[in-house]
C-alpha positions as CSV (number, residue, x, y, z in Angstrom):
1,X,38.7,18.5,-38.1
2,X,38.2,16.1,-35.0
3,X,39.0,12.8,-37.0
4,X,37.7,9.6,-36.4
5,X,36.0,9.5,-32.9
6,X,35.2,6.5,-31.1
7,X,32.0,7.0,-28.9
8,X,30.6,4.6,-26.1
9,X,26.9,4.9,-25.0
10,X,26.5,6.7,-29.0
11,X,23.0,5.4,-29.3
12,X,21.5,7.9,-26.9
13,X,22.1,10.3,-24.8
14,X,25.2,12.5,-24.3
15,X,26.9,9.8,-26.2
16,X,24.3,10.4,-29.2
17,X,24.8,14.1,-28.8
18,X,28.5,13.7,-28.8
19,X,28.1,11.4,-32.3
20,X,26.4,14.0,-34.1
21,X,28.2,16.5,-33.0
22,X,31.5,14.8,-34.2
23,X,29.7,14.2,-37.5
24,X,29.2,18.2,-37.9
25,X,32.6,19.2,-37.1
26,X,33.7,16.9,-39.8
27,X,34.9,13.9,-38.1
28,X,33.4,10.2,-38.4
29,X,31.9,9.0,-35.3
30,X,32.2,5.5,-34.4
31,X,29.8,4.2,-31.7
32,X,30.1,1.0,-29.1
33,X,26.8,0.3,-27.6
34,X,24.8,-2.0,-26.3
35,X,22.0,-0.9,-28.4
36,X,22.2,-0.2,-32.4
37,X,22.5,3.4,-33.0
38,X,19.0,4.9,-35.1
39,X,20.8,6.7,-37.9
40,X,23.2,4.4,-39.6
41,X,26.5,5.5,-37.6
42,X,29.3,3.0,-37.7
43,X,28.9,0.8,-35.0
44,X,29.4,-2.4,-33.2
45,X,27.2,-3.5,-30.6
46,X,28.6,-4.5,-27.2
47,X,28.3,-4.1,-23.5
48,X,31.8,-2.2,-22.3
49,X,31.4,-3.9,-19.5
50,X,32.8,-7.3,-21.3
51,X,36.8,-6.7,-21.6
52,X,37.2,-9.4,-24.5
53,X,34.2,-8.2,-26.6
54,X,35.3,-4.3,-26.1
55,X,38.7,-5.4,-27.3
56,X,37.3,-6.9,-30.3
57,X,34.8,-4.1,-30.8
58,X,37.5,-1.2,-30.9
59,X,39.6,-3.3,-32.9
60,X,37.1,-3.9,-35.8
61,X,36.2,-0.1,-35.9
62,X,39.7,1.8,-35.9
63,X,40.5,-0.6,-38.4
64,X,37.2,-0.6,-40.7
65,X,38.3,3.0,-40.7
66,X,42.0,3.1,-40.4
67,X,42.7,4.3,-37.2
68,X,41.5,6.3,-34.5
69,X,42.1,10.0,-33.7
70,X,39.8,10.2,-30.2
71,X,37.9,8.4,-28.0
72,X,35.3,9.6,-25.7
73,X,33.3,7.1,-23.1
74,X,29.9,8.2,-22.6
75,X,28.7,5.2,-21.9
76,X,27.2,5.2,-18.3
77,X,24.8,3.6,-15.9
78,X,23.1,3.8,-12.4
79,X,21.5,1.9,-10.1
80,X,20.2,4.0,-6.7
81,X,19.7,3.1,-3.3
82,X,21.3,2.6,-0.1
83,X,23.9,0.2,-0.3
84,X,21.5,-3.0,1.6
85,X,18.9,-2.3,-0.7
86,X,21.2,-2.5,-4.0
87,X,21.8,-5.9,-5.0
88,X,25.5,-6.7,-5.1
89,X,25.5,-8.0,-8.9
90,X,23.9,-4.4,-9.9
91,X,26.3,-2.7,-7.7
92,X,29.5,-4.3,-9.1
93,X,27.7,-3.9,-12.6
94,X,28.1,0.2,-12.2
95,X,31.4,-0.2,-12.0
96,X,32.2,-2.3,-14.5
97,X,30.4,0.1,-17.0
98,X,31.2,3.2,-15.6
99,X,34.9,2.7,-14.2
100,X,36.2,-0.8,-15.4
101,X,34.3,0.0,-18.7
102,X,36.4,3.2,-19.1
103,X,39.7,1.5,-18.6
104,X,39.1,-1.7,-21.0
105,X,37.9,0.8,-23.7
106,X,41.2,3.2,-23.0
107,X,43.3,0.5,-23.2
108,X,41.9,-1.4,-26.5
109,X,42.4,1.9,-28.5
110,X,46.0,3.2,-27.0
111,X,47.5,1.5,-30.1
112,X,45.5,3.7,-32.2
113,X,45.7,6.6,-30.3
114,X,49.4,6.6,-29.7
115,X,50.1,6.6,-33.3
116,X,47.7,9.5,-34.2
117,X,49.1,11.4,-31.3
118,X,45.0,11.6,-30.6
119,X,42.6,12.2,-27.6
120,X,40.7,10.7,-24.7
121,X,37.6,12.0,-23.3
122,X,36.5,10.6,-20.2
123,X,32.8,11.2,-18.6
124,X,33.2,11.2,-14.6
125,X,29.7,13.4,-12.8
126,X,29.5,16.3,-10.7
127,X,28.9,12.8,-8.2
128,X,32.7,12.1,-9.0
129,X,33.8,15.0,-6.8
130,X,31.3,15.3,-4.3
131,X,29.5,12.4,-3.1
132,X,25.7,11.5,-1.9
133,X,23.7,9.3,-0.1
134,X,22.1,6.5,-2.2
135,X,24.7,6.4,-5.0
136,X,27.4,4.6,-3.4
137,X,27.9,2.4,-6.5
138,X,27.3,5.4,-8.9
139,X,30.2,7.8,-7.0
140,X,32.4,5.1,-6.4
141,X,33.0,4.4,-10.2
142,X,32.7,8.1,-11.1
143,X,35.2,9.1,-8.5
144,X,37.3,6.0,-9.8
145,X,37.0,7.5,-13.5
146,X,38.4,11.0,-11.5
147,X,41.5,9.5,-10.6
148,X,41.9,6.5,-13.4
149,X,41.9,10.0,-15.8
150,X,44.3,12.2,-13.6
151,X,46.8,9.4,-13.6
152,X,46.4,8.6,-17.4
153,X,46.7,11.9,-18.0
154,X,49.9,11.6,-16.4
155,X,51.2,8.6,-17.9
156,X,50.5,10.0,-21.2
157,X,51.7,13.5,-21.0
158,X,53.1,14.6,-24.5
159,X,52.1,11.4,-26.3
160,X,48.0,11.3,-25.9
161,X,45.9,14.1,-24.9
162,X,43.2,13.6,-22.0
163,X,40.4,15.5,-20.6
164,X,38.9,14.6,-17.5
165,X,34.5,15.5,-18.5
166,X,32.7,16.2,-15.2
167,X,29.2,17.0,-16.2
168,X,25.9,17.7,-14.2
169,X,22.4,16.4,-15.0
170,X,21.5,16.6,-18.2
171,X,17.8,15.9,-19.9
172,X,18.6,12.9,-21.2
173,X,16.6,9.0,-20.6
174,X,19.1,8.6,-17.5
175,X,16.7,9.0,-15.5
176,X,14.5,7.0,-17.1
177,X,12.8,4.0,-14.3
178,X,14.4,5.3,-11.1
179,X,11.7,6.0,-8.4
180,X,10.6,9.1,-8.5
181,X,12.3,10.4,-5.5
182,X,15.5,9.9,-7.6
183,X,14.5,11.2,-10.2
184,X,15.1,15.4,-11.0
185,X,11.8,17.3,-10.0
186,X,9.5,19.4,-12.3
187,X,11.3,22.2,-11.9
188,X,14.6,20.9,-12.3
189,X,17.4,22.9,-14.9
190,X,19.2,20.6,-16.4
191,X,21.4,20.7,-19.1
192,X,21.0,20.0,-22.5
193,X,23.1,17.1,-24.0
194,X,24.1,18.9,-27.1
195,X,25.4,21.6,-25.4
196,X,27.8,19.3,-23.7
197,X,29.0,17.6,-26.4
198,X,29.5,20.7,-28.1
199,X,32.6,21.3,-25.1
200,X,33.5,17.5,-25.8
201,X,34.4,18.3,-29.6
202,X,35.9,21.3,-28.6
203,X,38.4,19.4,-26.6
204,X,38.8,17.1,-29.3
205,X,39.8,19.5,-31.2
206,X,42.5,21.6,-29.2
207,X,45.9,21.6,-31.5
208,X,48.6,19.1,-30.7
209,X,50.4,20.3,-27.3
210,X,47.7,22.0,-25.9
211,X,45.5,19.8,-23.2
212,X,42.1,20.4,-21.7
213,X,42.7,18.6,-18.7
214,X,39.4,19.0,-16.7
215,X,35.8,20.5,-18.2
216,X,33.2,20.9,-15.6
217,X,30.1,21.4,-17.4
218,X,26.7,21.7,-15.7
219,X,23.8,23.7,-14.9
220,X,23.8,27.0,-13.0
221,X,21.7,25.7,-10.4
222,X,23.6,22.0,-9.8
223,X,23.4,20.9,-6.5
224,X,26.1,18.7,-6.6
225,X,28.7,21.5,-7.8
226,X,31.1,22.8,-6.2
């Protein structure tokens, strides 16, 4: 049994994916988002990108249900284009949900997590380890989430479990309103999100002691991996 499992970016997505699949294993999934989740999950609605708010948000969830046993930070945005075409608020917006997002949510639930001896999943990209043109923005927060997870791993070694998540393209909305030389082609294989939030809950689930530090988890055919 995974526990109680706090989800960013639950209302959709891998996020959703990762919620349900939480909530079939047994555990209770507990969703921040910007947007209110469509099937009744515990939430509270915020934008991780707001440190107070995030604070307040985990706070009010872990203890509406007593405490938290994982975490996992799905949420995730993208804005594409060279760098002088993105505007500089939109840039420094990807990294404050992907990267500083991450970090505020990490840090509001340690407390929790500390005392459960639970788990942190992080969500980096394929675009964390190899970068591309016309995602500056996008790379530069997932590589950030690379190395902010590497190092918490670290920190927390034998007192909080962390995975490092480093998926590929999934079918998800992501891709939603991006020009359509961004976005995948007809033909594209992409993966499904249930499929990699089944590997999420797996990790979740790994018995005390035994750490999933990295799970790259993408199509056969990515072409951003290796």
């Amino acid at each position: 049994m995974v526990g109680n499992i706090l989800i960013t970016g639950g209302a959709s997505g891998l996020g959703k994916a990762t919620a349900d699949a939480v909530a079939k294993a047994g555990g209770r999934p507990l969703v921040i988002d910007v947007g209110v989740p469509e099937d009744g999950v515990d939430h509270v609605v915020a934008d991780v990108a707001d440190r107070d708010r995030v604070q307040a948000a985990v706070t009010e969830l872990a203890e509406r249900v007593g405490g938290l046993d994982g975490v996992v930070t799905a949420a995730g945005i993208d804005r594409c284009g060279s760098l002088a075409q993105v505007s500089p608020a939109e840039w420094e917006r990807v990294i404050g949900v992907n990267l500083l997002g991450t970090a505020s949510v990490v840090r509001a639930a340690l407390p929790y997590l500390e005392r459960s001896a639970g788990r942190v999943v992080t969500c980096a990209s394929t675009l964390g380890l190899r970068a591309v043109g016309d995602a500056t923005a996008y790379c530069a927060a997932k590589f950030g989430v690379v190395g902010f997870t590497r190092a918490l791993a670290a920190e927390l070694a034998g007192r909080v479990g962390v995975t490092l998540l480093v998926p590929g393209g999934m079918r998800t909305r992501f891709f939603d309103g991006r020009d359509e030389r961004y976005r995948p082609g007809p033909d594209a294989r992409l993966n499904q999100p249930e499929d990699v939030a089944a590997a999420v809950v797996f990790a979740l689930g790994q018995p005390p002691g035994c750490e999933l530090r990295e799970l790259v988890v993408c199509p056969s055919t990515e072409p951003s991996w290796p």
